[in-house]
TORZA-337450 format. One record per residue (C-alpha): x, y, z. Coordinates in Angstrom, 1 decimal. Layout:
<sites>
<site xx="X" yy="Y" zz="Z"/>
...
</sites>
This chain:
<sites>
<site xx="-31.4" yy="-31.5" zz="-39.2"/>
<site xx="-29.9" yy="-34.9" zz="-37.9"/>
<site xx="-32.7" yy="-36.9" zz="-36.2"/>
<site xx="-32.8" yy="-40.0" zz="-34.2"/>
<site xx="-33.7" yy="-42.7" zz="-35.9"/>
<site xx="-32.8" yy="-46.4" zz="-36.6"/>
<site xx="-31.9" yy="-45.7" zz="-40.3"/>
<site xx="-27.7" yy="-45.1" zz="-40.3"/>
<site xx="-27.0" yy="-41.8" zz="-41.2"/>
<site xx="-24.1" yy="-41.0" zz="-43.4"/>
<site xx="-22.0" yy="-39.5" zz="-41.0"/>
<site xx="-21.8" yy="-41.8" zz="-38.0"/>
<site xx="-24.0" yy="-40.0" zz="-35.0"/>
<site xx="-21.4" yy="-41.2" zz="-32.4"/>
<site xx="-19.4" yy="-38.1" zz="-34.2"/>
<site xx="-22.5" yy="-35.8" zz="-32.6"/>
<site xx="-21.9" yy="-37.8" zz="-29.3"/>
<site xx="-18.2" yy="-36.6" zz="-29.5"/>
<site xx="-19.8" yy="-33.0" zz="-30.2"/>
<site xx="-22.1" yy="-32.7" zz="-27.2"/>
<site xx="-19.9" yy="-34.1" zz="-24.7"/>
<site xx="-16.9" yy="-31.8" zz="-25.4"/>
<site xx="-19.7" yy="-29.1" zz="-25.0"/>
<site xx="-20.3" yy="-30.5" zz="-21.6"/>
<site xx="-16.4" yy="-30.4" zz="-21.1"/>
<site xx="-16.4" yy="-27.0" zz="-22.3"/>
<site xx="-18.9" yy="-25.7" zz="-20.0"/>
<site xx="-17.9" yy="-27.7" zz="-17.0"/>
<site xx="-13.7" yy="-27.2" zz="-17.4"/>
<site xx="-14.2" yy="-23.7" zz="-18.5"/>
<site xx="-15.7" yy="-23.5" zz="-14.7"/>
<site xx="-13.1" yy="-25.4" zz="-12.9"/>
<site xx="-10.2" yy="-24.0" zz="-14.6"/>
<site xx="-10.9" yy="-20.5" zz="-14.4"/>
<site xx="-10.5" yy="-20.7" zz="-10.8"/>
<site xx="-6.9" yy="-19.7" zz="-10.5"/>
<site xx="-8.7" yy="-16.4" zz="-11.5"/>
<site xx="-11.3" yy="-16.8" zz="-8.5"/>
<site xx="-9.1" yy="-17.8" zz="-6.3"/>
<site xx="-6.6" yy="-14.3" zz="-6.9"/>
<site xx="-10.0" yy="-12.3" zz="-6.4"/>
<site xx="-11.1" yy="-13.9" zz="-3.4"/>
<site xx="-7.2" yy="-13.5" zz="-1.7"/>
<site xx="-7.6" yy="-9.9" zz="-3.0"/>
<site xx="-11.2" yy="-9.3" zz="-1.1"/>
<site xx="-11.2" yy="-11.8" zz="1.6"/>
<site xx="-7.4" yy="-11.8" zz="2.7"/>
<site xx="-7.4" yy="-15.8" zz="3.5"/>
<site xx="-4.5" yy="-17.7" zz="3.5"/>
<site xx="-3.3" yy="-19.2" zz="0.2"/>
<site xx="-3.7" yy="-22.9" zz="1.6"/>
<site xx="-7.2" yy="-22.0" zz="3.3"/>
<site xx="-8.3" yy="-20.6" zz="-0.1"/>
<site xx="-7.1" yy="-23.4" zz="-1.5"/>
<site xx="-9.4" yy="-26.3" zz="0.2"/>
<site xx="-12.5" yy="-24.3" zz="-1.9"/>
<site xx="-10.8" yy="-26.4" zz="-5.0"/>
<site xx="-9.8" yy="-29.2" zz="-2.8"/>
<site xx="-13.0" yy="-29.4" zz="-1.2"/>
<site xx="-14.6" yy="-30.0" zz="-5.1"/>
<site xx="-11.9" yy="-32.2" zz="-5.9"/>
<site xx="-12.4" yy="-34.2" zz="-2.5"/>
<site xx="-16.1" yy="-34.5" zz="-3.9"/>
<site xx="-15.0" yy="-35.8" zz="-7.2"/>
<site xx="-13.2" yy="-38.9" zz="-5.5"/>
<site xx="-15.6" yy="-39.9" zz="-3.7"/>
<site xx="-18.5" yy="-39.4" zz="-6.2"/>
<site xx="-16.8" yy="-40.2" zz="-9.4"/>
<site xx="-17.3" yy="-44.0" zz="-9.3"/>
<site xx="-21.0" yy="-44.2" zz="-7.6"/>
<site xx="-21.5" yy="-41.7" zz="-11.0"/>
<site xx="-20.3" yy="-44.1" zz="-13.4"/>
<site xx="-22.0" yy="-46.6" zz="-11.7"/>
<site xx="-25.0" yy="-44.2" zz="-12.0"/>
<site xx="-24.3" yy="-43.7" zz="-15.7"/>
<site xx="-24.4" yy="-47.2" zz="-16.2"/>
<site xx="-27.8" yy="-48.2" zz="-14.8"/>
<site xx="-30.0" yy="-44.8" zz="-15.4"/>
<site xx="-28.5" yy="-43.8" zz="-18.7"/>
<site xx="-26.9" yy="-40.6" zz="-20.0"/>
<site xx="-29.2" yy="-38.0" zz="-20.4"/>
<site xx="-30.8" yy="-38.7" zz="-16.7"/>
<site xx="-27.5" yy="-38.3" zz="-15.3"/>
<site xx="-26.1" yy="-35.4" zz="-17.2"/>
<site xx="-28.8" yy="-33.9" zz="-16.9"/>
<site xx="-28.8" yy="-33.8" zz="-13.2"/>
<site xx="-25.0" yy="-32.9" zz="-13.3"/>
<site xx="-25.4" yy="-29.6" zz="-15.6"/>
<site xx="-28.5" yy="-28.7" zz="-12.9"/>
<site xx="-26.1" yy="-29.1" zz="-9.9"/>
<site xx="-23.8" yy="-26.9" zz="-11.6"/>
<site xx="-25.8" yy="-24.0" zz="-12.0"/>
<site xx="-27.1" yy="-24.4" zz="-8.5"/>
<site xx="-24.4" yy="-24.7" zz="-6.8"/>
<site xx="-22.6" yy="-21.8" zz="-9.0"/>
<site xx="-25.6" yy="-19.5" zz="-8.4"/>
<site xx="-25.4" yy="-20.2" zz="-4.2"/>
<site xx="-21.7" yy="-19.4" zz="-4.9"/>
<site xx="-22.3" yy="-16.2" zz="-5.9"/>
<site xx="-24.1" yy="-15.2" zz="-2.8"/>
<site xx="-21.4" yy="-16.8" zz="-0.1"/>
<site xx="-19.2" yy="-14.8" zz="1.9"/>
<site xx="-17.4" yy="-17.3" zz="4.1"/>
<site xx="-14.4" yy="-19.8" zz="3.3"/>
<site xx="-17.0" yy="-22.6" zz="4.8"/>
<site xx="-19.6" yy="-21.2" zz="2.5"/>
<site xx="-17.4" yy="-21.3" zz="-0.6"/>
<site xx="-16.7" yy="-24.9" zz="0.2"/>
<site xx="-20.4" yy="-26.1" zz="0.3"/>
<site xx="-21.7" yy="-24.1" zz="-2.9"/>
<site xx="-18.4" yy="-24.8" zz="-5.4"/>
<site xx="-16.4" yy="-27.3" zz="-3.8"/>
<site xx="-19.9" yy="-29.7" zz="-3.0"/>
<site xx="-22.7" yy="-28.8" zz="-5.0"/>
<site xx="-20.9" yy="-27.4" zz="-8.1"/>
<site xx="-18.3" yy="-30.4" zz="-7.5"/>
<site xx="-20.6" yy="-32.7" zz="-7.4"/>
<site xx="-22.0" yy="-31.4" zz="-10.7"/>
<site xx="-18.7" yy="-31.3" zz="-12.4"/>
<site xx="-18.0" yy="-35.0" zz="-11.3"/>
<site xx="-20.9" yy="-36.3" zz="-13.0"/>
<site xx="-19.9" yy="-34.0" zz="-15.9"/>
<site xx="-16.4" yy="-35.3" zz="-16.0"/>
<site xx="-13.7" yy="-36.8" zz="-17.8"/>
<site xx="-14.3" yy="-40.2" zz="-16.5"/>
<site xx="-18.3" yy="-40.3" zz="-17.7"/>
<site xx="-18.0" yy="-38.6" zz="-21.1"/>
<site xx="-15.2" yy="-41.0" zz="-21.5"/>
<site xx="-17.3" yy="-43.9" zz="-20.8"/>
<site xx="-20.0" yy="-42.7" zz="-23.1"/>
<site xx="-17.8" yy="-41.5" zz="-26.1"/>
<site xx="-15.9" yy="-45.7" zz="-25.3"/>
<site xx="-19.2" yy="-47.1" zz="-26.2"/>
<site xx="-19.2" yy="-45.7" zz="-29.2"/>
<site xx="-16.1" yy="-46.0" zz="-30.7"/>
<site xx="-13.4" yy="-49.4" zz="-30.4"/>
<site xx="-10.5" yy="-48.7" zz="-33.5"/>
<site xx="-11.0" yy="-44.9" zz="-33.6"/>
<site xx="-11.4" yy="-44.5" zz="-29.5"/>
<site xx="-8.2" yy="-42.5" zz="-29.2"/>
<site xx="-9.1" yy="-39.8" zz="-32.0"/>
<site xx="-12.7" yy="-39.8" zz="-30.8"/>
<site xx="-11.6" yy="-39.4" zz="-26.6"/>
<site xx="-9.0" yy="-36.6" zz="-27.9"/>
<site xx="-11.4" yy="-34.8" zz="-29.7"/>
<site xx="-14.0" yy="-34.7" zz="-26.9"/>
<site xx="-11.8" yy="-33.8" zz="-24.2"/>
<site xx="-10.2" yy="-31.2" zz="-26.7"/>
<site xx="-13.6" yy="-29.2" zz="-25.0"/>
<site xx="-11.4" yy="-28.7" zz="-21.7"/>
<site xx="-9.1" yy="-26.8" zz="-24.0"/>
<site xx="-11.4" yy="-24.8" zz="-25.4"/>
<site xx="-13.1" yy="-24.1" zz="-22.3"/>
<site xx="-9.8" yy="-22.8" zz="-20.8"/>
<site xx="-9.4" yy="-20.8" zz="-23.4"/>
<site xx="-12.2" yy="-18.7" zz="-23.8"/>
<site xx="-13.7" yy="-18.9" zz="-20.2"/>
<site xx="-10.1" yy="-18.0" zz="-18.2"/>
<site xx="-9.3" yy="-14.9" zz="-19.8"/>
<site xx="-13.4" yy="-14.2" zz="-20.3"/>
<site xx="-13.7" yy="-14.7" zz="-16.4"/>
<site xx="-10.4" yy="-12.2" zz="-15.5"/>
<site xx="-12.3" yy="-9.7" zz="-17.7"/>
<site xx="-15.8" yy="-9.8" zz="-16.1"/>
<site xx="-14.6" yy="-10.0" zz="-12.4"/>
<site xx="-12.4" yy="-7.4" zz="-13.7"/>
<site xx="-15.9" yy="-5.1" zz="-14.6"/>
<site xx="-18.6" yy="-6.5" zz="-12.6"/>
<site xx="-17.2" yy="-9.1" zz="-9.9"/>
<site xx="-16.9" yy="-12.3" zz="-9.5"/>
<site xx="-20.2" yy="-12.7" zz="-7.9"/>
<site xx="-22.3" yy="-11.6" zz="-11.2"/>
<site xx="-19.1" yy="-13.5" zz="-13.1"/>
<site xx="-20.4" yy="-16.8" zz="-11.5"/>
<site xx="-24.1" yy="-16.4" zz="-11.9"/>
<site xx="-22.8" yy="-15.9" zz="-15.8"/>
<site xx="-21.0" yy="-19.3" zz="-15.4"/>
<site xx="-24.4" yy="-20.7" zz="-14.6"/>
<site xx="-26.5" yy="-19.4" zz="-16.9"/>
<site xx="-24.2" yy="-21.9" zz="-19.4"/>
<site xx="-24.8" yy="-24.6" zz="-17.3"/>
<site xx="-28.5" yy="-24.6" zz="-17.2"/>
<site xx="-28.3" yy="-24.2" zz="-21.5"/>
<site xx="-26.3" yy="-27.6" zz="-21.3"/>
<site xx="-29.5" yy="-29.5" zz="-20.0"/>
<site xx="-31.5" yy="-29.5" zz="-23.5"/>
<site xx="-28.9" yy="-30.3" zz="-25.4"/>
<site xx="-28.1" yy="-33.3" zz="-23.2"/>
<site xx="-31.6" yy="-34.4" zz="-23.3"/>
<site xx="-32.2" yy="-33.7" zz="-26.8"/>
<site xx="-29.1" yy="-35.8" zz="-28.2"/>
<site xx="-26.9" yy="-37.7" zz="-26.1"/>
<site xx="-27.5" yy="-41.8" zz="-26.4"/>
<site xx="-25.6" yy="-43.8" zz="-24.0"/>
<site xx="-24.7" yy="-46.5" zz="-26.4"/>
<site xx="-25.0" yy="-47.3" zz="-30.7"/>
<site xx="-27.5" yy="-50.3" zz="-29.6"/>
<site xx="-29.8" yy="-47.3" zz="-28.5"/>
<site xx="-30.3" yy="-46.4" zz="-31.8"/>
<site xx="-29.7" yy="-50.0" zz="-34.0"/>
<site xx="-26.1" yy="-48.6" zz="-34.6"/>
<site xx="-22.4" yy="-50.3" zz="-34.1"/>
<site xx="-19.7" yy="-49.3" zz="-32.3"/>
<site xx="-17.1" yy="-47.0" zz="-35.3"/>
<site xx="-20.4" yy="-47.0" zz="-37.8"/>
<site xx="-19.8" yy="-50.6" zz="-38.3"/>
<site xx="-22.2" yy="-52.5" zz="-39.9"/>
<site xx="-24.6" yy="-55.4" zz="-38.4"/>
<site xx="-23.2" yy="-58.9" zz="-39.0"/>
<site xx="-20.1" yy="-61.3" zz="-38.5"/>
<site xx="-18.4" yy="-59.5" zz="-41.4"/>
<site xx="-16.5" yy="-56.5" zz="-39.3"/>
<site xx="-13.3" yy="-56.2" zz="-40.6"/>
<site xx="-11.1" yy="-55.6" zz="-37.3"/>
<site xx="-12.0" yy="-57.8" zz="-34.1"/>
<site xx="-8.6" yy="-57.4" zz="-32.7"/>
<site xx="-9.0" yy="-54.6" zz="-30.1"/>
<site xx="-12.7" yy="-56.4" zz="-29.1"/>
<site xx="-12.5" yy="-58.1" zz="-25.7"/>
<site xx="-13.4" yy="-61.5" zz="-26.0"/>
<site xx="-15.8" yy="-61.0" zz="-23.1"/>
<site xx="-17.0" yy="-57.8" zz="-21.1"/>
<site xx="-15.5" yy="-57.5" zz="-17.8"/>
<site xx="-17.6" yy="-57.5" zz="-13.9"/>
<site xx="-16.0" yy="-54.4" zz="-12.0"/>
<site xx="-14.9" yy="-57.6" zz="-9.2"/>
<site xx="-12.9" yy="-59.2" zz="-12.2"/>
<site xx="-11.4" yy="-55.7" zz="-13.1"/>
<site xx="-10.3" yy="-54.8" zz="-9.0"/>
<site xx="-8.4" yy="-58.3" zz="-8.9"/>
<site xx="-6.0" yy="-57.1" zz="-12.1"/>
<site xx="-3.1" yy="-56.1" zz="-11.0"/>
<site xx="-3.5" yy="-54.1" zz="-14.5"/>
<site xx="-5.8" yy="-52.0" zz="-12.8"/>
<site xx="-4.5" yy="-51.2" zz="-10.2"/>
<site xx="-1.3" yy="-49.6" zz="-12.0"/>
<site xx="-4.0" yy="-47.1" zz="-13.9"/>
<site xx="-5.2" yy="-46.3" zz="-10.8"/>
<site xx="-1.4" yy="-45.3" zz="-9.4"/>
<site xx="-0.8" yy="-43.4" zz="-12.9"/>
<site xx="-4.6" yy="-41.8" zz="-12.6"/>
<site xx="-3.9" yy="-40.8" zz="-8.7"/>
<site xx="-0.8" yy="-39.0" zz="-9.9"/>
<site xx="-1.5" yy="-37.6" zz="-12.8"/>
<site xx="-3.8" yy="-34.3" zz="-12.9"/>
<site xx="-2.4" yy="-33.5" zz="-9.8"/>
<site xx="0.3" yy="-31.6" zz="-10.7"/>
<site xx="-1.9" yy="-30.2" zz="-13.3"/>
<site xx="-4.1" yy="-29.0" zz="-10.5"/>
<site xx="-1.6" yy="-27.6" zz="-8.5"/>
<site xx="-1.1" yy="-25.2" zz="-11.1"/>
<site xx="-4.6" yy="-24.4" zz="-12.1"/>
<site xx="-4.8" yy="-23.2" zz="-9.1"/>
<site xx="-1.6" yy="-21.5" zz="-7.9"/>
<site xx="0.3" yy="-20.5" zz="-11.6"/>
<site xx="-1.2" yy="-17.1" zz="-11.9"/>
<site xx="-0.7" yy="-16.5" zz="-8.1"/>
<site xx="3.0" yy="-18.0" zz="-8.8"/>
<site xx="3.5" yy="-15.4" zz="-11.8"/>
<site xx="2.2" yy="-12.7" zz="-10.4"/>
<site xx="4.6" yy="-13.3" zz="-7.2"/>
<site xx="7.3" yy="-12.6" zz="-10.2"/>
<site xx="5.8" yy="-9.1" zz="-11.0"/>
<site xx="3.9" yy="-9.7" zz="-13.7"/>
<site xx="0.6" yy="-8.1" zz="-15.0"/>
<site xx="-2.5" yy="-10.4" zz="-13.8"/>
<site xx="-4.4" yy="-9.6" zz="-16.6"/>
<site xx="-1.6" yy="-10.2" zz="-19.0"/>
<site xx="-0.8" yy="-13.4" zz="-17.3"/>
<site xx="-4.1" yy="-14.7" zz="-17.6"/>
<site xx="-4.0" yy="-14.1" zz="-21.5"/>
<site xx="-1.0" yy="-15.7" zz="-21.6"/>
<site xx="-2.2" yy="-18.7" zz="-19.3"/>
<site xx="-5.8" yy="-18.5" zz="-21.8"/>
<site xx="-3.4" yy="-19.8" zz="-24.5"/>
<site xx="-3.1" yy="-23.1" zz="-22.9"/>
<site xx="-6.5" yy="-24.2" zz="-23.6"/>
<site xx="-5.8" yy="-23.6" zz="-27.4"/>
<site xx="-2.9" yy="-25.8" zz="-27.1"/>
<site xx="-4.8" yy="-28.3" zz="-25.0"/>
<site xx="-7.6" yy="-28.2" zz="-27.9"/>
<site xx="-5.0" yy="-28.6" zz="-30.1"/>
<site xx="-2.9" yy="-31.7" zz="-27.9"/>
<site xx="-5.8" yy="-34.0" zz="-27.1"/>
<site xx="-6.5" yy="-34.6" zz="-30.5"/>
<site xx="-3.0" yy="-34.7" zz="-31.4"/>
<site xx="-2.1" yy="-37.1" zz="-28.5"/>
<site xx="-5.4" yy="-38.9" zz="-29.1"/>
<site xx="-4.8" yy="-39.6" zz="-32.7"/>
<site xx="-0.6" yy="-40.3" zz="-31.9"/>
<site xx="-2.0" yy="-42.9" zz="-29.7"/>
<site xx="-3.9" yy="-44.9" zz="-32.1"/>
<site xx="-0.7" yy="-45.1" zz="-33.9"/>
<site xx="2.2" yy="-45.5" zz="-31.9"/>
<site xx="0.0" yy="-46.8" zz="-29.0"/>
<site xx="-0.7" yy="-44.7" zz="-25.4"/>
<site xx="2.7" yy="-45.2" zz="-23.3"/>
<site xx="4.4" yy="-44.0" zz="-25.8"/>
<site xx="2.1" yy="-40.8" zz="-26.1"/>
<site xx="1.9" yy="-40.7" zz="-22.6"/>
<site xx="5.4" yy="-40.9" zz="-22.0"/>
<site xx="5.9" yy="-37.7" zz="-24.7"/>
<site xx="3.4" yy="-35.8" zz="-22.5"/>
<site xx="5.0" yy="-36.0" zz="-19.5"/>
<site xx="8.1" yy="-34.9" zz="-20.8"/>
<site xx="6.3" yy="-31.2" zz="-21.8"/>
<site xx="4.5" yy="-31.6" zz="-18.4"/>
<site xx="7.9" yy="-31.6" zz="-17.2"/>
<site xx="9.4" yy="-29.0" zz="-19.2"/>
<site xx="6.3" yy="-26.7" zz="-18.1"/>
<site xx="7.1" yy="-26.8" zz="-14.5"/>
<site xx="10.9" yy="-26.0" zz="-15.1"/>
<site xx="9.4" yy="-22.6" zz="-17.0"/>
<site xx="7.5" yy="-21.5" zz="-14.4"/>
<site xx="9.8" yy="-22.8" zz="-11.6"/>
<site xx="12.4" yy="-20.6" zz="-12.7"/>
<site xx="10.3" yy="-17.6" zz="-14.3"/>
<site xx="12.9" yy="-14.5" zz="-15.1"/>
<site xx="12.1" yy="-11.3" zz="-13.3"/>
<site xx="12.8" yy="-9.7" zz="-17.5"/>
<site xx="11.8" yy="-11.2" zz="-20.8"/>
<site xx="9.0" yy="-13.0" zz="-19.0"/>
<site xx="6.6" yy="-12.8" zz="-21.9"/>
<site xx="8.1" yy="-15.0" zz="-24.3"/>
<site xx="9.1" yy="-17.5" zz="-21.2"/>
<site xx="5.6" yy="-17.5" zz="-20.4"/>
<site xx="4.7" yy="-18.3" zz="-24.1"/>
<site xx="6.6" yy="-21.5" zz="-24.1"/>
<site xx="5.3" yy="-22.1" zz="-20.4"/>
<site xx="1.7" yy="-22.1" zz="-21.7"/>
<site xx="2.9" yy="-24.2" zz="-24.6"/>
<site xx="4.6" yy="-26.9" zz="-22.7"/>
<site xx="1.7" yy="-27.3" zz="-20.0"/>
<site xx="-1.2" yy="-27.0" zz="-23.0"/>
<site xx="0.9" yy="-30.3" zz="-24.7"/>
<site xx="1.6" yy="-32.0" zz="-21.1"/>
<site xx="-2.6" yy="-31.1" zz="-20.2"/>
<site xx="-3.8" yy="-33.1" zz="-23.5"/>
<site xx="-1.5" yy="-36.3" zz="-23.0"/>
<site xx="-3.2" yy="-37.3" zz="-19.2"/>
<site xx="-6.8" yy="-37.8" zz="-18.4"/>
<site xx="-7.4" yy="-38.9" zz="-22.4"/>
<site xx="-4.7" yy="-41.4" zz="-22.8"/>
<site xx="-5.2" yy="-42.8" zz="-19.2"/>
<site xx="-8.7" yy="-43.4" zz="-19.4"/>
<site xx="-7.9" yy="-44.8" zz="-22.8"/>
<site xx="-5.9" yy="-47.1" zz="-21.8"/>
<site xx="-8.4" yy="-47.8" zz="-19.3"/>
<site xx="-11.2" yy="-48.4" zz="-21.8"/>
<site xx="-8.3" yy="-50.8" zz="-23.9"/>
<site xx="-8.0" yy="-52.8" zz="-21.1"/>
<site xx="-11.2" yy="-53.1" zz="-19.1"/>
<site xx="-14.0" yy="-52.6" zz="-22.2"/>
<site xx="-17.4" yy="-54.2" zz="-20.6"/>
<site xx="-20.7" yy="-53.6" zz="-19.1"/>
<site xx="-18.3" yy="-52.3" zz="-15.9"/>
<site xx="-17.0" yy="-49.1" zz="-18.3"/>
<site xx="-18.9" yy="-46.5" zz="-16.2"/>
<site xx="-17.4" yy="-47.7" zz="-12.9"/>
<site xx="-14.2" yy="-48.4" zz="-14.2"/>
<site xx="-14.2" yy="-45.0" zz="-15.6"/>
<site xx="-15.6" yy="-43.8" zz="-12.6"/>
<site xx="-12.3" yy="-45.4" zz="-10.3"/>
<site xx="-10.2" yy="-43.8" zz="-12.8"/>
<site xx="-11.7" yy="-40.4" zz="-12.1"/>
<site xx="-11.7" yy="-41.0" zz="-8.3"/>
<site xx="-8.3" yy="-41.4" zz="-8.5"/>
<site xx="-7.9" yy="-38.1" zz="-10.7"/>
<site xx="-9.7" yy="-36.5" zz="-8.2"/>
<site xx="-7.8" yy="-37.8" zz="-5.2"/>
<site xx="-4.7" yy="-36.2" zz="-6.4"/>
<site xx="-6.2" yy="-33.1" zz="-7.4"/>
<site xx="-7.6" yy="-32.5" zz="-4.2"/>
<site xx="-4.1" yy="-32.7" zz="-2.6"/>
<site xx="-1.8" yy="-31.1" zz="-4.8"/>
<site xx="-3.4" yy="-27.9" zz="-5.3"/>
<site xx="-3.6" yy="-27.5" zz="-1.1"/>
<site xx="-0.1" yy="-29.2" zz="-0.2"/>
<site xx="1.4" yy="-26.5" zz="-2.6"/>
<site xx="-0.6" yy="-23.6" zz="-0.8"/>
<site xx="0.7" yy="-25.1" zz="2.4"/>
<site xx="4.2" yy="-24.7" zz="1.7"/>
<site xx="4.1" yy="-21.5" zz="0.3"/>
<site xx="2.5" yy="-20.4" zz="3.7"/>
<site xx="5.3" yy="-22.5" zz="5.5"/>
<site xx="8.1" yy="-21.0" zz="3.3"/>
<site xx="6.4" yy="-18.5" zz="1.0"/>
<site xx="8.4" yy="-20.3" zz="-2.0"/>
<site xx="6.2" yy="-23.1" zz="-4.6"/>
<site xx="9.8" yy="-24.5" zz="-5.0"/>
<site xx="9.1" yy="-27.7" zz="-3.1"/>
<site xx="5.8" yy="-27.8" zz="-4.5"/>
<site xx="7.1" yy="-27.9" zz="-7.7"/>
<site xx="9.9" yy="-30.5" zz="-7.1"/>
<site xx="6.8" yy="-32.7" zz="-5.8"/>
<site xx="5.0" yy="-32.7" zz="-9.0"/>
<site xx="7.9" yy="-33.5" zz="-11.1"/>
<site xx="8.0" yy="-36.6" zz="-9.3"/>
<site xx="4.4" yy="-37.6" zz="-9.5"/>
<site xx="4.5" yy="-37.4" zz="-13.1"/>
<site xx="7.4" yy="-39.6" zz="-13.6"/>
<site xx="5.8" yy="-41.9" zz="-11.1"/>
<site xx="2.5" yy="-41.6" zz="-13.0"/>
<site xx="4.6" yy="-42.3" zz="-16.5"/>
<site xx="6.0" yy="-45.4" zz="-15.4"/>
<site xx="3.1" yy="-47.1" zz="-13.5"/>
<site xx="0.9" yy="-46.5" zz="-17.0"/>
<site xx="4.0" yy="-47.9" zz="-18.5"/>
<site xx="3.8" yy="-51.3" zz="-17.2"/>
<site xx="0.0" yy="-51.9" zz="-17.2"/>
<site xx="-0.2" yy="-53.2" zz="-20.3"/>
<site xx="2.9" yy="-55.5" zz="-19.9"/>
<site xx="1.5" yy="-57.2" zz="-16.6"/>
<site xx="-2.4" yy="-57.3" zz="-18.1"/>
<site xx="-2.8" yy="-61.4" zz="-18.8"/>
<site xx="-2.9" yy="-61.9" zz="-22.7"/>
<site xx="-5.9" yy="-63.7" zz="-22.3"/>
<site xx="-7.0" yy="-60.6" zz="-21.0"/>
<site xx="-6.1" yy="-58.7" zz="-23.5"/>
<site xx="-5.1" yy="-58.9" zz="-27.3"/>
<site xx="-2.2" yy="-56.3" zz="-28.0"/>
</sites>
């Protein structure tokens, strides 16, 4: 059994880091992705109005803006295992409470506040800045793998939630949910380390000394958060961030809605739409690992074109043969899912490395969440208005080609004494 000492290991223990976060990720995407299947069940019981159901997701993904950066900032100042910790415990809390509500306004506090707030600090943005701390020259491989535990959380908890609401509800379904969350807090306390100083380690295994072989991708000094909000740099990751998993939102939320609106079995849909998360295991190592190669627009850039490609599939989903379309749908979106939040907050990490990581991580996430709190209900709102998603999905293809070019140019306007590319 590994244990946590000063004496280097053989295999480097920010590999274990990588391991426990994407747990968290599993747990904690596994719960906000499956609620495209919550969110037909509640329509089915409650008979609320696809935009009003809608602001339950919002509502969380209003929390996650405005919480994301005070949690990095928390991250950086009362460590890791403190603040995890506490996020895993919100979870569960506010999961359990969601199993009792029976109002839209009730819904809103238990999931979209207290289990939002719980799944902000458990986040892309924070594991990010933890899994950054620990890695420089392998941080693409090392970001893709954790976050490959949103993939994997898709895939086993969307298709695992449509069969238990399915037999016993979604009530008892989200007191289930919960019961992961509350198994996340010893693990987090038992392992996770915010930085390799923590336990006499380097960043990549490295050893102690001038005698490191790669100093290239090292800033030559950490950056303050009020040197990183006066790059214009910056603020072009926060434009690509802010338009980014939006889009990917707005379908969490409304595809199986969207494909069952085309006749198709919910259960079989929601198999079909399970697949995604093995692709998006699959994709943010692939894209993570691309990336250290052929660098992150580039990645990026291939991303968004599957992003886009996905949204065609499902725009103009055939009332025969839907099966295979849906294949390739869940295909496209799994690749386009494991090119954004990794390769942004990558790039992020490239450009901004510092004692400022958490709250840079923690903009980045706001930003994430800003636009995932509007997508999913603008898209409700005009299928009310004109029970189509075809604007909707005309809207998104824009984002992402606005998010594709803004990450683009951030590098290329970053100062080069800023940064060494």
């Amino acid at each position: 059994m590994f244990r946590l000492t000063n004496h280097k290991p053989n295999l480097f223990y920010g590999w274990f880091i990588v391991l426990v976060c994407g747990l968290t990720l599993f747990v904690a995407f596994g719960v906000r992705l499956s609620f495209s299947i919550f969110f037909v069940a509640l329509l089915d019981e409650f008979g609320w109005s696809r935009a009003g159901t809608a602001l339950i997701y919002s509502t969380s993904m209003v929390v996650f803006t405005l919480a994301s950066t005070p949690s990095g900032m928390a991250l950086d100042r009362w460590g890791v295992r403190r603040v995890f910790g506490a996020g895993a415990g919100l979870l569960a809390v506010g999961l359990l409470l969601s199993s009792r509500a029976e109002t839209l306004p009730m819904l809103a506090l238990t999931y979209g506040v207290i289990a939002g707030l719980g799944l902000t600090i458990l986040g892309l943005g924070p594991q990010a800045s933890v899994v950054s701390r620990w890695f420089i020259r392998r941080r693409g491989i090392a970001i893709g793998l954790t976050f490959a535990g949103t993939g994997l959380g898709a895939l086993m908890l969307i298709p695992l939630s449509a069969y238990l609401i399915g037999k016993i509800g979604w009530q008892s379904t989200y007191i289930g949910l919960a019961i992961l969350a509350l198994a996340l807090i010893p693990i987090i306390v038992r392992f996770l380390r915010l930085s390799p100083d923590r336990l006499g380690l380097q960043p990549d295994g490295d050893k102690l000394g001038p005698s490191r072989q790669d100093q290239s991708s090292v800033p030559a000094a950490g950056w303050m958060m009020t040197q990183v909000v006066r790059s214009p740099a910056f603020w072009l990751v926060i434009i690509a961030s802010l338009v980014s998993i939006g889009p990917l939102r707005m379908l969490t939320v409304h595809q199986l809605a969207a494909i069952e609106d085309g006749g198709i079995d919910r259960l079989l849909a929601a198999s079909i739409i399970g697949l995604t998360g093995a692709v998006t295991t699959i994709a943010f190592i692939f894209w993570g690992g691309l990336s250290d190669r052929i660098g992150r627009r580039w990645a990026y850039l291939l991303g968004s074109i599957c992003l886009l490609a996905a949204i065609g599939l499902l725009a103009n989903l055939p009332s025969t043969g839907a099966t295979t379309w849906l294949i390739l749908y869940a295909l496209m979106l799994g690749l386009g899912e494991g090119s954004r939040s990794s390769l942004i907050t990558a790039v992020a990490n490239d450009l901004f490395s510092g004692n400022a990581v958490g709250a840079v991580n923690g903009a980045v996430g706001s930003a994430f969440g800003a636009g995932a709190a509007l997508f999913p209900w603008l898209a409700g709102r005009i299928y009310d208005q004109s029970a189509s998603y075809t604007l909707a999905f005309q809207l998104a293809a824009v984002a992402i080609v606005i998010s594709t070019v803004a990450l683009w140019f951030a590098p290329k306007v970053a100062k080069r004494k800023e940064l060494k590319l």
